[in-house]
Phi, psi and omega in degrees: 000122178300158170279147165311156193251157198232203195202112173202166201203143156283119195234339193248130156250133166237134195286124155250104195247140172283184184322303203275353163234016215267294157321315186280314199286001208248288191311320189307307157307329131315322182263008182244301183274352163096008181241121146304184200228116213239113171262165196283159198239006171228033181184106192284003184247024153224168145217163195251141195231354158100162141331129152208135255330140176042038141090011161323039241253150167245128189221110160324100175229148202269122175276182156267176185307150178120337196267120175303152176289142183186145187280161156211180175236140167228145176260137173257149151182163203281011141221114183286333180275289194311311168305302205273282228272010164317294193304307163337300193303326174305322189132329180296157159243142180288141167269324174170142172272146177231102146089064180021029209254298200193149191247130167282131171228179107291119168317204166298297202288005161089008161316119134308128181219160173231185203249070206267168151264200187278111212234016182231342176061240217264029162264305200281358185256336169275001188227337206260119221300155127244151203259112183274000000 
């Protein structure tokens, strides 16, 4: 059976900040774009800096200690096995499936990014590439 063709888009940048910078950089950042910083009411080490352009988002998460402050991206899409061994094929490696929920990979150069399902709705049916 051929593969089905999937859909997926770069949609999230997210500030992974450790403990010990989590406040300032979630404030500072908030106060440079000009969106509060709206935390999530059911998981207290994220927050939201809102959709910007084309449906974009900047999302705050509190890492744990040890991890350097660092950017990351996520890509969504409506299939995650099929999106990930896509990516492979580019040159990303997997890093870790997390909680069966979504896979952490690195690109060649060894950036993080993860693998999400869809997590923007009608951004993601306005933006988003298909893969045959």
């Amino acid at each position: 059976m051929p593969d089905m063709p999937h859909r997926s888009r770069l949609s999230i940048l997210l500030l992974d900040l450790p403990p010990e910078a989590h406040a300032a950089g979630r404030a500072f950042w908030a106060a440079a774009t000009g969106h509060p910083a709206k935390p999530d009411d059911t998981d207290e080490d994220w927050s939201s800096l809102g959709s910007f352009a084309d449906g974009w988002h900047v999302e705050v998460q509190r890492t744990g200690s040890g991890t350097p402050p660092r950017w990351h991206v996520d890509i969504e899409t409506d299939d995650i096995p099929a999106e990930v061994a896509r990516l492979e094929a580019l040159g990303a490696r997997r890093l870790a499936e997390i909680g069966g929920r979504f896979w952490q990979m690195t690109d060649p150069s060894g950036l993080v990014f993860c693998v999400v399902g869809i997590q923007t709705g009608e951004e993601f049916d306005r933006h988003a590439t298909t893969w045959p």
